[in-house]
C-alpha positions as CSV (number, residue, x, y, z in Angstrom):
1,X,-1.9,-18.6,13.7
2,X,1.5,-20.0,14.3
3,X,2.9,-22.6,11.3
4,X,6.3,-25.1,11.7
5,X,8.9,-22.9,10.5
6,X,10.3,-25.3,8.0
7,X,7.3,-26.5,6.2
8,X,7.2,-23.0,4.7
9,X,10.8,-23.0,3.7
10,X,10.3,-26.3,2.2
11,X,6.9,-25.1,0.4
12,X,8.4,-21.9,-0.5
13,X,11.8,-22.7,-1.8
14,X,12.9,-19.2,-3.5
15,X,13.4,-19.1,-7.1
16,X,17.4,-17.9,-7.0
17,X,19.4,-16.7,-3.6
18,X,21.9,-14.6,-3.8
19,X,24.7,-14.3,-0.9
20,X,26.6,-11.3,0.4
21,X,29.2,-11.6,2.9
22,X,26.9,-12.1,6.0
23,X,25.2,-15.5,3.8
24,X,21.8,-12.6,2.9
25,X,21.1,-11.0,0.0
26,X,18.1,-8.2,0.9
27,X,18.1,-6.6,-2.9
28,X,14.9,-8.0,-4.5
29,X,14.4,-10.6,-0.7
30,X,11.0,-12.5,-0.3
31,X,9.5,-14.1,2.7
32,X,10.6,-17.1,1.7
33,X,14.4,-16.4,0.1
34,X,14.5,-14.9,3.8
35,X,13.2,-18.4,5.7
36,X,15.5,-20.0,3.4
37,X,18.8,-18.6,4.7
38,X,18.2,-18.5,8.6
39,X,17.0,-22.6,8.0
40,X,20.6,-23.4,5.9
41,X,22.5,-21.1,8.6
42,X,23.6,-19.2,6.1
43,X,22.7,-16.2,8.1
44,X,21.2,-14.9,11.6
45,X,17.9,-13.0,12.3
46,X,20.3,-9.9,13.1
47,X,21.9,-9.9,10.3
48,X,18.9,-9.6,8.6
49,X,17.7,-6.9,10.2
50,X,21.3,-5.3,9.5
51,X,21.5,-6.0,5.9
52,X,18.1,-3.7,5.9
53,X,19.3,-0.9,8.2
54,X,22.2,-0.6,6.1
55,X,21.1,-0.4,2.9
56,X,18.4,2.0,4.2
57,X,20.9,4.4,5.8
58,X,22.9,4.0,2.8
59,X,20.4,4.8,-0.2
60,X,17.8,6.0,1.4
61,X,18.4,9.6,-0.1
62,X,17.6,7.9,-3.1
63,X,13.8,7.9,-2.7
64,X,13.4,9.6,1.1
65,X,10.8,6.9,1.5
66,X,11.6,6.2,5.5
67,X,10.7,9.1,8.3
68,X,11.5,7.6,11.2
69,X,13.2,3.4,12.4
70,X,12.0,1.0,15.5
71,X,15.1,1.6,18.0
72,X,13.9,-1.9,19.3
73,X,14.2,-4.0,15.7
74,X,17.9,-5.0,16.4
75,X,16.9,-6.2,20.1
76,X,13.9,-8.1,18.8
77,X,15.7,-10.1,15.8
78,X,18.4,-10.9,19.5
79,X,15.7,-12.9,20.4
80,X,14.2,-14.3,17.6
81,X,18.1,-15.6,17.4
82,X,17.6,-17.2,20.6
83,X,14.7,-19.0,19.9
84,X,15.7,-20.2,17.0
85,X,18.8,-21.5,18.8
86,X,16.1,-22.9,21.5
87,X,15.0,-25.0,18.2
88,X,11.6,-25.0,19.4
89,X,10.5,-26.0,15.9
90,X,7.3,-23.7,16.2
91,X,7.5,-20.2,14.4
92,X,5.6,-17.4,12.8
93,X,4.9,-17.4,9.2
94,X,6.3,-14.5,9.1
95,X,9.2,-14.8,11.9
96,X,12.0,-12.2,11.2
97,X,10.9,-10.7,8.3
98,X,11.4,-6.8,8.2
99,X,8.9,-5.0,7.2
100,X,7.9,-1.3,7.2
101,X,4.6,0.4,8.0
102,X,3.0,3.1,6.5
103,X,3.2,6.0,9.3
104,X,-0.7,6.2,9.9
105,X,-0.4,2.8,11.4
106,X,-0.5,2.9,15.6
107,X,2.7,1.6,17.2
108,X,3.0,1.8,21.0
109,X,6.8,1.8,20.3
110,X,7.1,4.6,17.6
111,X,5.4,7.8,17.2
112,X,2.7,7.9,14.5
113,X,2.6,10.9,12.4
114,X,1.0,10.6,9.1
115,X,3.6,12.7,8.2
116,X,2.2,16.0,9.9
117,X,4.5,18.1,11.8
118,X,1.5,18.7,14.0
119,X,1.3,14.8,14.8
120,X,5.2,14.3,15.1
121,X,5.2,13.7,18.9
122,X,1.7,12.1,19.0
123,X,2.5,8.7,20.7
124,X,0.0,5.8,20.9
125,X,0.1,4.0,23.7
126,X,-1.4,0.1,21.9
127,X,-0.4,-1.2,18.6
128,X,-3.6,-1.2,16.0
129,X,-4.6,-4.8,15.8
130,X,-3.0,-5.6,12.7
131,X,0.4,-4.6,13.7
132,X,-0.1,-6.3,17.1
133,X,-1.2,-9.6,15.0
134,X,2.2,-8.8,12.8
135,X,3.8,-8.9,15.6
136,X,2.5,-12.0,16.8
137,X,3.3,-13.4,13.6
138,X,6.9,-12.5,13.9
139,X,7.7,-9.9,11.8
140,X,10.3,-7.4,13.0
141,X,9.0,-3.8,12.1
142,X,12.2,-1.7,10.5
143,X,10.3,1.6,11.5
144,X,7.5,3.8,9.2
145,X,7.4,4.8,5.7
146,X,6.8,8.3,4.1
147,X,3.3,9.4,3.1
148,X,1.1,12.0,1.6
149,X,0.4,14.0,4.7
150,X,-2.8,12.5,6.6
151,X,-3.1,10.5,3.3
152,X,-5.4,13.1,2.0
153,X,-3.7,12.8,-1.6
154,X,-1.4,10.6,-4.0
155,X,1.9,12.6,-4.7
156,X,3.6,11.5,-1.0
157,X,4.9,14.7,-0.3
158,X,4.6,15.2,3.7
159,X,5.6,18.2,6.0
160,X,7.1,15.8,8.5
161,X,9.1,13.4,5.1
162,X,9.2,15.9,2.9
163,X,8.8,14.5,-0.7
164,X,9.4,10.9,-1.4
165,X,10.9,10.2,-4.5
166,X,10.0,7.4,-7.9
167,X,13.0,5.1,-7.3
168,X,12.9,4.3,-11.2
169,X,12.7,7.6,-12.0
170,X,14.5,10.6,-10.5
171,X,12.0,13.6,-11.6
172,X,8.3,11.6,-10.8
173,X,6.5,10.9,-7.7
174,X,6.1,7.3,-6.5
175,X,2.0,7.4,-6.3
176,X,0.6,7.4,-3.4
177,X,-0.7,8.0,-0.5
178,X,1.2,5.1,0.4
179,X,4.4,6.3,-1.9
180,X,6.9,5.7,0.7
181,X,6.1,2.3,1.4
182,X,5.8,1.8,-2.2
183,X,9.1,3.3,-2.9
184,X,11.0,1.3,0.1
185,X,9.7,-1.9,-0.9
186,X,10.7,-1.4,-4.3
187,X,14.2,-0.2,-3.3
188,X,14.4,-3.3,-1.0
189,X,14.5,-1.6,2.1
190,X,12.4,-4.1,3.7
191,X,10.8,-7.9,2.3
192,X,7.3,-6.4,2.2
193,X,5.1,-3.2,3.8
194,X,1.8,-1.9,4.5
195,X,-0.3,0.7,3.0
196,X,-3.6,2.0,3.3
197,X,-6.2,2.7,0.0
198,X,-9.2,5.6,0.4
199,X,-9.8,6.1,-3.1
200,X,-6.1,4.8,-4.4
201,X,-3.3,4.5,-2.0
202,X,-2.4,0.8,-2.1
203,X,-2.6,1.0,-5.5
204,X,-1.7,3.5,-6.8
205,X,2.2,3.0,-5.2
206,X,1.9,-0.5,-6.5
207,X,1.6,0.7,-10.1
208,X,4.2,3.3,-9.8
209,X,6.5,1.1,-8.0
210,X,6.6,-2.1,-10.5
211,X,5.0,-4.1,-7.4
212,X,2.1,-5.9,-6.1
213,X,-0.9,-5.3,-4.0
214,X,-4.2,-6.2,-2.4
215,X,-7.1,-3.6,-1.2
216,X,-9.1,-6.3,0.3
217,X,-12.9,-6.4,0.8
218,X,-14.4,-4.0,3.0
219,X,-14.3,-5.6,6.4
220,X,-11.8,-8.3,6.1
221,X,-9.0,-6.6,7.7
222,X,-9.4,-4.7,10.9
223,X,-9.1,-0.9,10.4
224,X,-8.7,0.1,13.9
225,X,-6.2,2.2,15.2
226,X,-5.1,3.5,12.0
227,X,-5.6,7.1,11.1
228,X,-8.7,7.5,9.2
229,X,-10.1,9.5,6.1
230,X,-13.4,7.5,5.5
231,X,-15.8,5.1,7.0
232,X,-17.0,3.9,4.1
233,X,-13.4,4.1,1.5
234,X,-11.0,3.3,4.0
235,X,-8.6,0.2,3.5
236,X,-5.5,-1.5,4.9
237,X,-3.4,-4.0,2.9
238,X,0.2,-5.2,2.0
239,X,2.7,-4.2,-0.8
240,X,5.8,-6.5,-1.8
241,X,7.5,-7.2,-4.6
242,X,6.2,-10.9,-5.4
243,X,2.1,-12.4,-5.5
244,X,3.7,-15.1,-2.6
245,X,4.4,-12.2,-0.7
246,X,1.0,-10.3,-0.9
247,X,-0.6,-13.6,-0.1
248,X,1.1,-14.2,2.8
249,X,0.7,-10.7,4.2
250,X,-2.9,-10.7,3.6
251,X,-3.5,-14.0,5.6
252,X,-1.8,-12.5,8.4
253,X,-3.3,-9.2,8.2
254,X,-6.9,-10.9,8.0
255,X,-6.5,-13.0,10.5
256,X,-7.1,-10.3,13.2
257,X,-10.6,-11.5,12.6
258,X,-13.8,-9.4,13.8
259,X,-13.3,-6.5,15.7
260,X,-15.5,-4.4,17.6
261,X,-13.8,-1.2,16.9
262,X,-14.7,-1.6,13.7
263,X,-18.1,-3.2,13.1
264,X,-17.4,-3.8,9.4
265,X,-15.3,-6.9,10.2
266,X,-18.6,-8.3,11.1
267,X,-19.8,-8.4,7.7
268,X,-17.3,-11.3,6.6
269,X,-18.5,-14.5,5.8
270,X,-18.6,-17.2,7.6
271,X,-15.7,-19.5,6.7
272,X,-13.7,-16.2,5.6
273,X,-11.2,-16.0,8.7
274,X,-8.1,-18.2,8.7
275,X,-8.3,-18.2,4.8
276,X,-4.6,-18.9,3.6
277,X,-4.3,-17.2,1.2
278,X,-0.9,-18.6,-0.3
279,X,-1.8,-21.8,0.1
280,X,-4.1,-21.8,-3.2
281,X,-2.5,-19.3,-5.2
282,X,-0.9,-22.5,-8.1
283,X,-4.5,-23.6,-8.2
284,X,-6.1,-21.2,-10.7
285,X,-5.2,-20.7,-14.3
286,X,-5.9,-18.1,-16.9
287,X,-7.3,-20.7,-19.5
288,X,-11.0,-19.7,-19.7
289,X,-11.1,-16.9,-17.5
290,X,-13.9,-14.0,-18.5
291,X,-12.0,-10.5,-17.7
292,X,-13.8,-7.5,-18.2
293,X,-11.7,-4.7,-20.2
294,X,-13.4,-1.1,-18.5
295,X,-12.9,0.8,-21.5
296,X,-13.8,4.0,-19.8
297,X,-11.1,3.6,-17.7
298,X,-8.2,4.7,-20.5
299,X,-7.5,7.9,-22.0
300,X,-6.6,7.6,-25.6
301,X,-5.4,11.0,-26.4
302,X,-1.6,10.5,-27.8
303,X,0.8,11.8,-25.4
304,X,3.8,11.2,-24.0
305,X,2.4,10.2,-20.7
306,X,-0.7,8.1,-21.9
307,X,1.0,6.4,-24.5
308,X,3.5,3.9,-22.7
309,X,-0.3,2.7,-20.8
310,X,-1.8,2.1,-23.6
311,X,0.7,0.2,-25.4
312,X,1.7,-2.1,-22.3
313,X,-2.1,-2.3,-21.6
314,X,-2.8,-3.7,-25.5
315,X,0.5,-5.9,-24.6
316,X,-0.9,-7.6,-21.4
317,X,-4.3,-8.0,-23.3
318,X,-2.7,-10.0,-25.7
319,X,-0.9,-11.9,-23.4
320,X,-4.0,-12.8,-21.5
321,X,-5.7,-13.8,-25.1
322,X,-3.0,-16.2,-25.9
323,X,-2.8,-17.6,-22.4
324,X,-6.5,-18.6,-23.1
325,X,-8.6,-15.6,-21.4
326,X,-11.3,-14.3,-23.0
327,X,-11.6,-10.4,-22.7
328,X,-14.9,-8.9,-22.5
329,X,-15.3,-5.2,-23.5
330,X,-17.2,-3.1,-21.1
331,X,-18.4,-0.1,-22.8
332,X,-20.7,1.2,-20.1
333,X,-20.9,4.8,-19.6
334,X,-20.9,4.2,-16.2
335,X,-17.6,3.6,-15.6
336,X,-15.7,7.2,-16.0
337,X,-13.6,7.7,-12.9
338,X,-13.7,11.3,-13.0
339,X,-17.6,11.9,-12.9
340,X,-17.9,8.9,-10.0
341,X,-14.9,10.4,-7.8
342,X,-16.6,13.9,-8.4
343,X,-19.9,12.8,-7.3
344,X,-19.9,9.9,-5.0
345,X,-16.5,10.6,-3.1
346,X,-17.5,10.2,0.3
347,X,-14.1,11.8,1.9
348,X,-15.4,15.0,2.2
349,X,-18.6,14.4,4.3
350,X,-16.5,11.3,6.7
351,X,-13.2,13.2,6.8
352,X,-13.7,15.8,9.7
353,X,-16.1,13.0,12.3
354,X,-13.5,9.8,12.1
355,X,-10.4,12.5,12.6
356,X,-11.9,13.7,15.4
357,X,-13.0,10.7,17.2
358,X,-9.3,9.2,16.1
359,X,-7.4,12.5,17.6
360,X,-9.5,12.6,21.4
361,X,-9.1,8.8,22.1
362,X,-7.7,8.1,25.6
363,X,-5.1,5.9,24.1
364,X,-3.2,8.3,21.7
365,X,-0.8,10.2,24.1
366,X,2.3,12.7,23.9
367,X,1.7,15.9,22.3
368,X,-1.0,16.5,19.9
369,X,-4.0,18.5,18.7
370,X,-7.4,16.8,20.1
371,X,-9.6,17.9,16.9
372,X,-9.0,18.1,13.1
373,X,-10.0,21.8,13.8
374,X,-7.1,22.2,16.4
375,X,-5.0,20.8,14.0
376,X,-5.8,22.7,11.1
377,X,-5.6,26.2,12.9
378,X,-1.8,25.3,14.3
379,X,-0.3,25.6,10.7
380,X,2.1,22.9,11.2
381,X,0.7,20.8,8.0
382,X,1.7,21.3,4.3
383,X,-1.6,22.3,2.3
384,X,-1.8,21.8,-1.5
385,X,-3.4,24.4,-2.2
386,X,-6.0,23.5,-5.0
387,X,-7.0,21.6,-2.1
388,X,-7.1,24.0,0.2
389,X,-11.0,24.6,-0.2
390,X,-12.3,21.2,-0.3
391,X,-10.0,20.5,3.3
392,X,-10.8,23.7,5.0
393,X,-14.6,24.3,4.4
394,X,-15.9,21.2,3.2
395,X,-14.1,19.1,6.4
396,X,-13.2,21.7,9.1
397,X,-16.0,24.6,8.7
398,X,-18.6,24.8,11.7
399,X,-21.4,24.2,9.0
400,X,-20.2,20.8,7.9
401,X,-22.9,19.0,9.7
402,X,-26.3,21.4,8.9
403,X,-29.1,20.0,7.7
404,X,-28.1,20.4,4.0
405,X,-24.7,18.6,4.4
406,X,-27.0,15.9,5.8
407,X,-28.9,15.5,2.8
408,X,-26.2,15.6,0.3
409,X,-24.5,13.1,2.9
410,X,-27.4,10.5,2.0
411,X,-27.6,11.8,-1.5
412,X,-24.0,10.6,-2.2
413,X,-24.9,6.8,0.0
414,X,-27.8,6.2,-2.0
415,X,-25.5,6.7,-5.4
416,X,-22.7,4.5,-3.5
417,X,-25.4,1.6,-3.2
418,X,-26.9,2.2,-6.9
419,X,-23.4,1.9,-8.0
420,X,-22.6,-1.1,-6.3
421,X,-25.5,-3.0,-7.8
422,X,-24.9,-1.3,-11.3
423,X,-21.2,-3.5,-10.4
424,X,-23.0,-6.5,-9.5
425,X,-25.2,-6.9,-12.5
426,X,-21.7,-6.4,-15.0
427,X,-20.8,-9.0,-13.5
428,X,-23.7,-11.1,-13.8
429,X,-24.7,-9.8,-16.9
430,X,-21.2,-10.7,-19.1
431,X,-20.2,-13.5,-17.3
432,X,-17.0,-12.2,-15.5
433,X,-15.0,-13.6,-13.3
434,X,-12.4,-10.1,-12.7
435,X,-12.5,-6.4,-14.5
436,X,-9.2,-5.4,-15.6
437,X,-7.9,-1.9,-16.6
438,X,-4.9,0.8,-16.0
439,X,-4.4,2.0,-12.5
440,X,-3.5,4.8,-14.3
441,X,-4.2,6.6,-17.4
442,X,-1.0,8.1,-18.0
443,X,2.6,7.0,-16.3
444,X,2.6,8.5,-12.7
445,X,3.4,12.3,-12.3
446,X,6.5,14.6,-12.1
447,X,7.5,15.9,-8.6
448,X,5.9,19.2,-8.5
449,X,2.6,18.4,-10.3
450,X,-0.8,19.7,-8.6
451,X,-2.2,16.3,-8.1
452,X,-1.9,12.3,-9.4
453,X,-3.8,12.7,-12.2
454,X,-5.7,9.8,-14.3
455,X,-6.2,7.7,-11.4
456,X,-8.9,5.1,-11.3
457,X,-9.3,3.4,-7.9
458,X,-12.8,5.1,-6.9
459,X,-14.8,2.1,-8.3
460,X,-13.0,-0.4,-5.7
461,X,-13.3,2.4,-2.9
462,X,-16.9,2.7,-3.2
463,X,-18.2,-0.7,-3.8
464,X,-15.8,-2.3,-1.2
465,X,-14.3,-4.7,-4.1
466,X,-11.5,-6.3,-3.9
467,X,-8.7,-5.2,-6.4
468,X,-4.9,-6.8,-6.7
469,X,-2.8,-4.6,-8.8
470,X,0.1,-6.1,-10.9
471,X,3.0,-4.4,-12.7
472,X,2.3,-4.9,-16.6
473,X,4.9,-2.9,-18.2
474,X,7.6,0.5,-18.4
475,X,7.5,3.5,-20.5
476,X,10.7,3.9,-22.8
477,X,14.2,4.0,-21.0
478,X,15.0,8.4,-20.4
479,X,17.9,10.1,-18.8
480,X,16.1,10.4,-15.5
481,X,14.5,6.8,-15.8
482,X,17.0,4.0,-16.9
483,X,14.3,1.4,-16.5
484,X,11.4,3.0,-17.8
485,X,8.6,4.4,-15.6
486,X,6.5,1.3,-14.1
487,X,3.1,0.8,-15.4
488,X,0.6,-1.5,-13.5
489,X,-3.1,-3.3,-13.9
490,X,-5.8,-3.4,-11.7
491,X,-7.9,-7.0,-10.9
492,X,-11.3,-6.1,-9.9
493,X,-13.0,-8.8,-8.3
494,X,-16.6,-9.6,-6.6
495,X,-16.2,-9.3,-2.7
496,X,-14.4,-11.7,-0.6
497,X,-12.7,-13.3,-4.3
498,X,-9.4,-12.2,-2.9
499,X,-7.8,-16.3,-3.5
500,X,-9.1,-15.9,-7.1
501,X,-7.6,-12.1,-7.6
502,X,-4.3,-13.6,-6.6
503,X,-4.3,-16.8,-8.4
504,X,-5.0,-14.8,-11.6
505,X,-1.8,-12.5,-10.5
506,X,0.4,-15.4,-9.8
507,X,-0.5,-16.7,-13.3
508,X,0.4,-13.7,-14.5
509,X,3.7,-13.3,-12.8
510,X,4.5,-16.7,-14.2
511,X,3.7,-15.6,-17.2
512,X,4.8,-12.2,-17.9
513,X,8.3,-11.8,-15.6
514,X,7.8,-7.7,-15.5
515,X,9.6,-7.1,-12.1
516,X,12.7,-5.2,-12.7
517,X,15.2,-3.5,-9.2
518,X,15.8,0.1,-9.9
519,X,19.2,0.8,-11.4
520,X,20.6,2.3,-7.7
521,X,19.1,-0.2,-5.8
522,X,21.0,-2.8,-7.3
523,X,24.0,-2.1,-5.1
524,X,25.6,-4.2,-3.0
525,X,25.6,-2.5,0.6
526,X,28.2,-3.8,3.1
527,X,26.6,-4.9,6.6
528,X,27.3,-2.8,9.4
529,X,27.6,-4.2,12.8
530,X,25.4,-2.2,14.4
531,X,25.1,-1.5,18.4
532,X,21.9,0.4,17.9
533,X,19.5,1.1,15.3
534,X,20.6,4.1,13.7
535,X,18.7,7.1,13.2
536,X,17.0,8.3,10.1
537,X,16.0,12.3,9.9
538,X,14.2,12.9,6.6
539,X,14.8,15.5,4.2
540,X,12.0,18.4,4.6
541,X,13.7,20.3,2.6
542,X,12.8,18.7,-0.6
543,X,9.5,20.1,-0.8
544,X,8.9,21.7,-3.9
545,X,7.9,25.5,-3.6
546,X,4.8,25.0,-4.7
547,X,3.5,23.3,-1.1
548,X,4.1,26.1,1.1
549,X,4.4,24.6,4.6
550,X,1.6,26.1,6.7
551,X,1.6,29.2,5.2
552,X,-2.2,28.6,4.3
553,X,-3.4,27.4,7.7
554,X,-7.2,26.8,8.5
């Protein structure tokens, strides 16, 4: 899909653009702040890409958010300088815009790790689709974000990244899996990223992060070629700091369209594919919305850490009131994350096959195990280790496909499907047109902590829903957290309502203003003149003691 370069700019005229002494401003950059400048001249596709690189290789040990840059991005935006010089007047919608991808995303031109030592020379030789259709689209990819290793949990700590830090506050974690992106894009390393969501991961960083985010439908967005966790959980979508910004992304990133190597693409609508998604995002309105308020989805227990939810959850409730939403409580006690994750998760029975199959594919060269098992028994991994258990025996063991696993395999499916329904019908049955509730329970956790507690993407992984998360608040201003930790909502909607989840979060953004740049990241970096893309090695050293790098091997 290819658009005239300066309708968008016209269409998306940025709300303020500040200048630094190359005519670009990346702190706080959007797609279209970006189109904005390169159409007035007031800068060049390399200096774009420069203004990034620097502030990355400046700040970067803010947040250790990056593990590794594309050593072609400064050659690439060379060209895209050229054809805009060419003044073809025919241009990407999103030609040179730097982005970062999470590292479980398959680049021909950069290895993909998922942050696993074992994995840190593995080399695909073909981009996934959706980075090939970036591509096409004309972004410039910066290089790949930190992760929680293998994205098998939400505190992004990584043997390859080591541990990516909140870049609001000092001492937390910044969600995840997809924490690194989260943390880049927030920092403004980049206009926008991508993430992937298995139970949380897309949204989870957005919340932490005081962004925005979309796990689309099941099956609109090609999941091929990135590495996997779960047939039936398993999500790609973008992160960025405005709703224009997700909106875009997602219409790029959908328009990969059906794909064989992924046969749930084929279960979009007709009609779906070339949605654009920005296009309609003024139409909607909150006036006479029905939200659903999942009241099983808070904790109420005073505390420091549940409190600042609770209180900038009653405060976006009101908000929505007054804007002319009616909220709907939803009392049902089927909605308690906890008892769903613990009994429908389908990670554990998925996990070990889709590795494998992803590990002994003809197209992933350089030097790698060829099995999950291999991988495990090397020891080069970091292992949580009140995870060590569920990972080892439940994915790895020899017995993981007996007849018993089997049946508690179809056990779990049927209860996916039941639950899915059970979704439907609250819908039906109030009315709705979106649930709503706290990504999180409590603000996210300290560096260090066992696991991201309170957590409640399951529903959306399950059913396949579409969810956009917003940023709805801080907690109080600390000595490690001059802005307050970030606090975000999810927007659960019926499938393939992606252009109403993200008119309601543009109304919202319009509304409510919540997106604040960390105190650090505020800095204005001078532009190098770079010759090459510089080299990024993160710090593994950060790892707090209690993950022991493969000291508890498989």
């Amino acid at each position: 899909m290819m658009y005239a370069f300066k309708t968008i700019v016209l269409s998306l005229l940025p709300l303020a653009v500040a200048t630094t002494s190359n005519g670009f401003d990346p702190r706080e950059a959007t797609i279209a702040s970006t189109h904005h400048s390169l159409d007035t001249g007031l800068t060049t596709c390399r200096e774009v890409v420069s203004s990034f690189l620097s502030r990355i290789e400046r700040l970067n040990n803010h947040t250790n958010a990056i593990i590794s840059l594309n050593p072609h991005a400064l050659s690439i935006a060379d060209q895209q300088d050229a054809q805009l010089r060419s003044n073809n007047g025919s241009y990407g919608p999103l030609f040179c815009i730097p982005i970062l991808l999470k590292d479980n995303y398959d680049t021909a031109d950069i290895p993909t790790t998922g942050g696993n030592l074992a994995l840190a020379q593995s080399q695909p030789s073909k981009d996934a689709p959706v980075v090939a259709t970036l591509k096409k689209a004309g972004a410039i990819i910066l290089g790949k974000a930190n992760l929680h290793e293998l994205a098998l949990e939400g505190l992004s700590v990584s043997s390859l990244g080591g541990q990516t830090i909140n870049p609001y506050d000092s001492s937390r974690t910044p969600g995840g899996s997809s924490g690194g992106t989260g943390a880049a894009v927030a920092s403004s390393f980049c206009v926008w990223g991508t993430g992937t969501d298995t139970v949380n991961s897309l949204r989870s960083p957005a919340s932490a992060n005081n962004l925005y985010s979309c796990r689309p439908t099941r099956g609109l967005i090609s999941r091929a070629g990135v590495v996997p966790i779960s047939y039936t959980q398993d999500a790609l979508g973008p992160i960025a700091r405005s709703v224009e910004d997700v909106a875009t992304a997602l219409t790029v990133m959908a328009s990969v369209g059906f794909d064989a190597d992924d046969n749930t693409t084929a279960l979009v609508p007709a009609g779906t594919y070339g949605t654009n998604y920005m296009s309609s995002l003024t139409k909607g309105s909150l006036k006479g919305l029905r939200l659903g308020l999942v009241e099983g989805f808070f904790n109420k227990t005073t505390s420091p850490e549940n409190d600042p939810v609770n209180n900038a959850m009653a405060q976006t409730v009101a908000k929505l009131r007054k804007a002319g939403a009616t909220i709907v409580p939803i009392t049902s006690s089927l909605y308690n994350s906890s008892a769903i994750l613990a009994s429908l998760d389908t990670q554990r029975f998925e996990y070990r096959e889709s590795m494998d199959a992803y590990l002994e594919r003809p197209s992933l060269g350089g030097q790698h195990p060829s099995t999950l098992n291999e991988l495990y028994s090397g020891h080069d991994y970091l292992v949580i280790p009140s995870q060590y258990e569920y990972v080892n025996t439940s994915l790895v063991s020899s017995t993981a496909n007996t007849t018993g696993r089997q049946g508690s395999y179809a056990t779990v499916k049927q209860g996916v499907a039941n639950l899915t329904l059970a979704l439907a019908e609250t819908f039906t049955a109030n009315g709705l047109d979106a649930l709503i509730y706290p990504e999180q329970t409590n603000i996210v956790v300290r560096v260090g902590s066992p696991s991201q507690s309170g957590r409640q993407g399951i529903l959306a992984a399950l059913t396949g829903s579409p969810v956009v998360t917003i940023p709805v608040g801080f907690s109080n201003a600390t000595a490690t957290a001059p802005e307050g930790v970030p606090i975000g909502m999810e927007i659960l909607g019926r499938p393939w309502t992606e252009e109403k989840l993200l008119q309601i979060a543009y109304q919202w953004q319009s509304l409510a203003r919540v997106r604040k740049t960390p105190s650090w990241a505020k800095e204005v970096v001078p532009v190098k003149s770079y010759t090459a893309v510089p080299s990024i090695t993160p710090n593994r050293g950060n790892i707090p003691a209690a993950y022991p790098v493969g000291t508890l091997g498989g």
